[in-house]
VMD Tcl script that builds the backbone (N, CA, C; Angstrom):
set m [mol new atoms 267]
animate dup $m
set s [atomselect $m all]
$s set {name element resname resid chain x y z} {
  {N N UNK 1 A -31.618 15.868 14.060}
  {CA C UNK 1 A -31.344 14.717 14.882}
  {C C UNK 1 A -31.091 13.513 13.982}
  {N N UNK 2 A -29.881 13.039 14.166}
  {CA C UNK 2 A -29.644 11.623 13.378}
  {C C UNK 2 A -30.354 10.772 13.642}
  {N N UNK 3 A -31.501 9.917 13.489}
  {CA C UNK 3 A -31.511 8.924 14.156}
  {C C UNK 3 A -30.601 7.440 14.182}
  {N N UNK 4 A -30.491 6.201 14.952}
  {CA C UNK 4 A -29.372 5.361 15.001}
  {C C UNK 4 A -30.128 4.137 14.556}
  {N N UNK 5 A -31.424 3.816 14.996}
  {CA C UNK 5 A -32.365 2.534 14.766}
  {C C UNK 5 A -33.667 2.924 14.883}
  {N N UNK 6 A -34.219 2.018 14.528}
  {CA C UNK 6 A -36.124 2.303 14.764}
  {C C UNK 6 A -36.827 1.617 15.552}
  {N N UNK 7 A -38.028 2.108 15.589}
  {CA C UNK 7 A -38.490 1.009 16.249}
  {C C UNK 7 A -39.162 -0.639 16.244}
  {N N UNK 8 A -39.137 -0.317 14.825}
  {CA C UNK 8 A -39.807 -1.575 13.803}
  {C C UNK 8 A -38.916 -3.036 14.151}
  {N N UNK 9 A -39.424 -3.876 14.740}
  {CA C UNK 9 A -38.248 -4.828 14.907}
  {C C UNK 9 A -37.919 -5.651 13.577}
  {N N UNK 10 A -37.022 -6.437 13.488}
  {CA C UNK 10 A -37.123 -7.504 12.098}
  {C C UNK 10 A -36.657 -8.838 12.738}
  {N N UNK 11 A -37.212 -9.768 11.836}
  {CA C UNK 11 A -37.240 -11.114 12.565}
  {C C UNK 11 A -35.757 -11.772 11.290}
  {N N UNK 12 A -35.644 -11.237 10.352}
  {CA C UNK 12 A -35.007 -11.966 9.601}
  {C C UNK 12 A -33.567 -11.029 9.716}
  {N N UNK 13 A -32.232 -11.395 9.134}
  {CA C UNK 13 A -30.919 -10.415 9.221}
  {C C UNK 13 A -31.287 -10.331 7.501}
  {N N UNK 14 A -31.664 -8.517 7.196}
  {CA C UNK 14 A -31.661 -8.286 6.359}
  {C C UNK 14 A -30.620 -8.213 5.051}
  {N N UNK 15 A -30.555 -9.502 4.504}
  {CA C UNK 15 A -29.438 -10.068 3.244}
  {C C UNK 15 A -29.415 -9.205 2.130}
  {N N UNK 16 A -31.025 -8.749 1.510}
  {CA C UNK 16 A -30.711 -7.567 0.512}
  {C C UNK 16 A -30.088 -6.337 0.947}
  {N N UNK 17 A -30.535 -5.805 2.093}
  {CA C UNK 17 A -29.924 -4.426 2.778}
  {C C UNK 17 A -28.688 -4.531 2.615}
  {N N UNK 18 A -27.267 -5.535 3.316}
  {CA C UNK 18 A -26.289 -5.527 3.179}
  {C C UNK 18 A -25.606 -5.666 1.764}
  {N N UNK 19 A -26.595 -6.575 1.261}
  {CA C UNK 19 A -26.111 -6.907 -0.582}
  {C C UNK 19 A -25.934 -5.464 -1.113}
  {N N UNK 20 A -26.870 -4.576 -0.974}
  {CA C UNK 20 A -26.907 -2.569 -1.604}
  {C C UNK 20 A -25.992 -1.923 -0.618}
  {N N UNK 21 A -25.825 -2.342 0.653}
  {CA C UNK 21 A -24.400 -1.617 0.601}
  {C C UNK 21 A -23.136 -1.591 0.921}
  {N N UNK 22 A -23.342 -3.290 0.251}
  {CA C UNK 22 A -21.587 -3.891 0.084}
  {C C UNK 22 A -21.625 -3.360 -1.958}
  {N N UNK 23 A -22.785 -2.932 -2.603}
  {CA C UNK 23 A -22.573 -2.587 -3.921}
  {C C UNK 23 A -22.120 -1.447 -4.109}
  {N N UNK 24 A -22.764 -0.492 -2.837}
  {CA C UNK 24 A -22.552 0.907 -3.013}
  {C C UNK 24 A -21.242 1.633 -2.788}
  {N N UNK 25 A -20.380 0.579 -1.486}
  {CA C UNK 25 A -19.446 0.281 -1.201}
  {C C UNK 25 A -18.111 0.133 -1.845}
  {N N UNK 26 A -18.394 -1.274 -3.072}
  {CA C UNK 26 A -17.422 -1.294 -4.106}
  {C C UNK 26 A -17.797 -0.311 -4.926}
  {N N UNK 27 A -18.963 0.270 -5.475}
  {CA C UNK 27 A -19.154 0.859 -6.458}
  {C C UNK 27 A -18.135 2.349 -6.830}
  {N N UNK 28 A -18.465 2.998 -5.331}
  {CA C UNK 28 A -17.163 3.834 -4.704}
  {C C UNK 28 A -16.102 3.906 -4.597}
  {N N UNK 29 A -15.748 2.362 -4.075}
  {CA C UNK 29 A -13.985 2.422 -4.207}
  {C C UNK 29 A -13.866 2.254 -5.352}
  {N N UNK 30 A -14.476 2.003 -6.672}
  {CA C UNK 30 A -14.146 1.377 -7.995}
  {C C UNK 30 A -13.405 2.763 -8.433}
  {N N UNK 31 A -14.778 3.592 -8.214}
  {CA C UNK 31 A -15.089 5.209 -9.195}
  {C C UNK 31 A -13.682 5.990 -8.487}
  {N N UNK 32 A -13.067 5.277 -7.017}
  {CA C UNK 32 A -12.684 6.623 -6.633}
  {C C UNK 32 A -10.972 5.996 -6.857}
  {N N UNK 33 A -11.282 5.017 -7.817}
  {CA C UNK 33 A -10.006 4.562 -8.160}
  {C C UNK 33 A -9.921 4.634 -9.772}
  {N N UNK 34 A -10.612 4.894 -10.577}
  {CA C UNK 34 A -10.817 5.097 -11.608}
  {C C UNK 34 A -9.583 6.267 -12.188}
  {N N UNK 35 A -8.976 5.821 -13.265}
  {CA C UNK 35 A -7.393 6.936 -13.577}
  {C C UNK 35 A -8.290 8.564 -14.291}
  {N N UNK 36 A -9.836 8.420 -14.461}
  {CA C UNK 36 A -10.572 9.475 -15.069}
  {C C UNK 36 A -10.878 10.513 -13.585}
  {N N UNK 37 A -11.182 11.702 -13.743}
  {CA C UNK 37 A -11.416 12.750 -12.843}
  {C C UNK 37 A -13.364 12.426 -12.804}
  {N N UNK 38 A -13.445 12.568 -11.463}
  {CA C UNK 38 A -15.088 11.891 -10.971}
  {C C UNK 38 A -16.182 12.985 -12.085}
  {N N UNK 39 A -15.651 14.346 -12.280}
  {CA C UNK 39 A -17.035 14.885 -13.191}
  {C C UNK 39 A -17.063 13.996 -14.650}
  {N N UNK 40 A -16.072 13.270 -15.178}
  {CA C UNK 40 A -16.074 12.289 -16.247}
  {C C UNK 40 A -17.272 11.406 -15.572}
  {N N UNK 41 A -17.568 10.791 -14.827}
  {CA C UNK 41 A -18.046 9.666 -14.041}
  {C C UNK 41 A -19.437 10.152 -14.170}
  {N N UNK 42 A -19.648 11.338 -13.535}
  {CA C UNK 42 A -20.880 11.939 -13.488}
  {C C UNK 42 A -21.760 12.163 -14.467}
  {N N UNK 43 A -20.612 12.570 -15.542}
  {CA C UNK 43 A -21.223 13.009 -16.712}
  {C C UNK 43 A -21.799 11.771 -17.179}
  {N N UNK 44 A -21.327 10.242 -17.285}
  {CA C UNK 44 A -21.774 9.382 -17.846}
  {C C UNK 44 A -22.802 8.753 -17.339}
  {N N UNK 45 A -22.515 8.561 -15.562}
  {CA C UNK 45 A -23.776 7.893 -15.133}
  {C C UNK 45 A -24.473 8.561 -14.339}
  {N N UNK 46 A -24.595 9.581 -13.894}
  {CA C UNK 46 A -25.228 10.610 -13.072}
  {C C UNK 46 A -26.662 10.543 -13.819}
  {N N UNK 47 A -28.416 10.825 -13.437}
  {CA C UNK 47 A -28.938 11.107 -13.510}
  {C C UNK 47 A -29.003 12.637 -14.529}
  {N N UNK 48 A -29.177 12.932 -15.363}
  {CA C UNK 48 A -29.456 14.533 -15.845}
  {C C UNK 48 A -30.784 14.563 -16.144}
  {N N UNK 49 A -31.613 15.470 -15.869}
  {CA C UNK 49 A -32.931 15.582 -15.827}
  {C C UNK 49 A -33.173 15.710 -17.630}
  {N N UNK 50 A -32.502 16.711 -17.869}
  {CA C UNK 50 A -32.794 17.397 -19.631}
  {C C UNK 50 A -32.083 15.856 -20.242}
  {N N UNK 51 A -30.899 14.967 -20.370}
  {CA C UNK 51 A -31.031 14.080 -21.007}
  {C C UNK 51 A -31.976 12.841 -20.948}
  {N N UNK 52 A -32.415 13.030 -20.050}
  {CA C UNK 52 A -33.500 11.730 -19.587}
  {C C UNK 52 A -34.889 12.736 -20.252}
  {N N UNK 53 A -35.259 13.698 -20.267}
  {CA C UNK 53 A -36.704 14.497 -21.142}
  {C C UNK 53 A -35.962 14.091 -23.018}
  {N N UNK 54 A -34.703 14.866 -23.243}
  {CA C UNK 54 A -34.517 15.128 -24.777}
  {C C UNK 54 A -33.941 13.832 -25.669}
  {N N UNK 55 A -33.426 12.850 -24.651}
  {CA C UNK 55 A -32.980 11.539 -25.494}
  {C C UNK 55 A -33.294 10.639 -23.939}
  {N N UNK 56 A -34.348 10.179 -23.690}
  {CA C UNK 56 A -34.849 9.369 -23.226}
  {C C UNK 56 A -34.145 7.755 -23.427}
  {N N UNK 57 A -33.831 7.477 -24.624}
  {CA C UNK 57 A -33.563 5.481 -24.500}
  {C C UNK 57 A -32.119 5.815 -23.971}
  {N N UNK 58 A -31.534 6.891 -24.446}
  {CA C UNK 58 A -30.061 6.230 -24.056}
  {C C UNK 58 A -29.902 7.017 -22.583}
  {N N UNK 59 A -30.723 7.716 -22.064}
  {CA C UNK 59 A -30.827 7.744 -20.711}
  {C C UNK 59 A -31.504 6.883 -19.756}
  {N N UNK 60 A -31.972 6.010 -19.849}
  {CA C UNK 60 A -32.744 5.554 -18.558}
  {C C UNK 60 A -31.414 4.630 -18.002}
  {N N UNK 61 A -30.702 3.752 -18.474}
  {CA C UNK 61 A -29.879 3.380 -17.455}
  {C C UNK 61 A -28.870 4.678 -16.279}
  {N N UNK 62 A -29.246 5.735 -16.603}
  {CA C UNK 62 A -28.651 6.863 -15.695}
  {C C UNK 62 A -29.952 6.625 -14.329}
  {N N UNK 63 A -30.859 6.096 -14.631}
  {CA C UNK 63 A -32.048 6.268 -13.795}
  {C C UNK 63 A -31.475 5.282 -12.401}
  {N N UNK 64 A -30.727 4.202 -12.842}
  {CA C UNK 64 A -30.617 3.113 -11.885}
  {C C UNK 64 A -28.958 3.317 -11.411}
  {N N UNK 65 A -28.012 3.773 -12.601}
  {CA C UNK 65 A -26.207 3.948 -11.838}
  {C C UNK 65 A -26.443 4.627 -11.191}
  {N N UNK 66 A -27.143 5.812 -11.304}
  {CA C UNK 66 A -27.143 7.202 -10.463}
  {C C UNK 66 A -27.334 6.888 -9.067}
  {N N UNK 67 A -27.821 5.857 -8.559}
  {CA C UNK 67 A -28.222 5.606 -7.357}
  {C C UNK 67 A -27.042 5.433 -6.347}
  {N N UNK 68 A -25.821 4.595 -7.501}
  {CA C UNK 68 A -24.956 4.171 -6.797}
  {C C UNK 68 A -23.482 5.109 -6.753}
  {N N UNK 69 A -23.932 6.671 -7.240}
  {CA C UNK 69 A -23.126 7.520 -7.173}
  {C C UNK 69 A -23.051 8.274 -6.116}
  {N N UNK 70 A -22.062 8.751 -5.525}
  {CA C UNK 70 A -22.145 9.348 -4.237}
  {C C UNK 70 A -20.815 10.757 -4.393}
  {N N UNK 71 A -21.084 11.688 -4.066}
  {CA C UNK 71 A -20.058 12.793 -3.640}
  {C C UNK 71 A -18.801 12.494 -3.119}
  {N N UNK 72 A -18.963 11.818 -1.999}
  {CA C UNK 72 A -17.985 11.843 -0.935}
  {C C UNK 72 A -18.292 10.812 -0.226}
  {N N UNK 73 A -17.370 10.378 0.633}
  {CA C UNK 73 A -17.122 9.473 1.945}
  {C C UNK 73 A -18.266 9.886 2.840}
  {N N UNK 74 A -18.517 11.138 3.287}
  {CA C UNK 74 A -19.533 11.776 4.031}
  {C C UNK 74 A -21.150 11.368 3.347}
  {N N UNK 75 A -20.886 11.918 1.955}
  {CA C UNK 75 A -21.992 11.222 1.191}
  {C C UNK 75 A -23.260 9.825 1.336}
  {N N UNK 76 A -21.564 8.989 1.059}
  {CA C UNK 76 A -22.106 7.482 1.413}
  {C C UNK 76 A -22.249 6.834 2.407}
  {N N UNK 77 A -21.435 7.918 3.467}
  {CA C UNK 77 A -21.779 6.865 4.705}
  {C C UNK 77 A -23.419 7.822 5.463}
  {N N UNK 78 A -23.546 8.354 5.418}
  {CA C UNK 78 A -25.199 9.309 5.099}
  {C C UNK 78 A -25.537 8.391 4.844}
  {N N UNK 79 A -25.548 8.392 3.422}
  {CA C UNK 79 A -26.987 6.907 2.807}
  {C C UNK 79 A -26.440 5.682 3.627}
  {N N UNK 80 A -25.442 4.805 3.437}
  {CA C UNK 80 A -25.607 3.894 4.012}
  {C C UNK 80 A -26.112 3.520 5.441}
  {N N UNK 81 A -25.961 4.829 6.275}
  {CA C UNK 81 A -26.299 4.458 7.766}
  {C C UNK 81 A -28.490 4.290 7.821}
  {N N UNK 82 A -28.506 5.564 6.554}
  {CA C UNK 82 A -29.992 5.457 6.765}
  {C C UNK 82 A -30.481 4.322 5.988}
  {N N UNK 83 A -29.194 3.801 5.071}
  {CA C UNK 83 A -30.196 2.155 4.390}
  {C C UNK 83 A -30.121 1.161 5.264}
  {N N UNK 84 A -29.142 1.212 5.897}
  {CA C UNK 84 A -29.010 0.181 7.412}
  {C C UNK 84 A -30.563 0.568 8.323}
  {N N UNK 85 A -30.332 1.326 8.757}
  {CA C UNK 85 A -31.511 1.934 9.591}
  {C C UNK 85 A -33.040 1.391 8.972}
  {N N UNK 86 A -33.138 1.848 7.920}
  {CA C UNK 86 A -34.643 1.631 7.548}
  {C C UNK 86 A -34.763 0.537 6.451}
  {N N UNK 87 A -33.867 0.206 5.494}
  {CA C UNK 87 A -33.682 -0.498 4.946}
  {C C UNK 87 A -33.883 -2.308 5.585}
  {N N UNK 88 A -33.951 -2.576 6.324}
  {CA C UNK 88 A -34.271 -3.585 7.253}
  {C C UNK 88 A -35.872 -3.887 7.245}
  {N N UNK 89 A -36.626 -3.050 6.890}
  {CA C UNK 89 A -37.979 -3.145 6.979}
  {C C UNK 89 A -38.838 -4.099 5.914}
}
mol reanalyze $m
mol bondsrecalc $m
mol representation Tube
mol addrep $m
């Protein structure tokens, strides 16, 4: 079951919520305009578990791009509907 809203009300119009996914937003059209093929993309900012254990410093910024990587259109609009949704809190 998808859900659409919650029940939690909010008194304020959540400004960071929209700020993450008007980022996640461009971040996407950037990558999916990029003249490189997306596993290039991945490879650089994707999360990898074994480079973040075997070379740790020059992995942790994968810890924070990775967030803003997404598969697909289907992908991001997934996360974005549930950062809308709960993200408000």
């Amino acid at each position: 079951m998808i859900s659409l809203k919650d029940e939690n009300p909010t008194k304020n119009f959540p400004v960071v919520t929209l700020l993450f996914l008007l980022l996640n937003l461009s971040v996407f059209v950037y990558g999916f305009n990029l003249p490189v093929h997306p596993s290039v993309l991945y490879a650089d900012y994707a999360l990898i578990p074994y480079q973040l254990v075997h070379s740790p410093v020059s992995a942790y910024p994968t810890v924070y791009t990775s967030m803003f990587l997404h598969a697909g259109i289907w992908h991001l609009g997934g996360n974005m509907l549930y950062l809308w949704i709960f993200g408000n809190n």
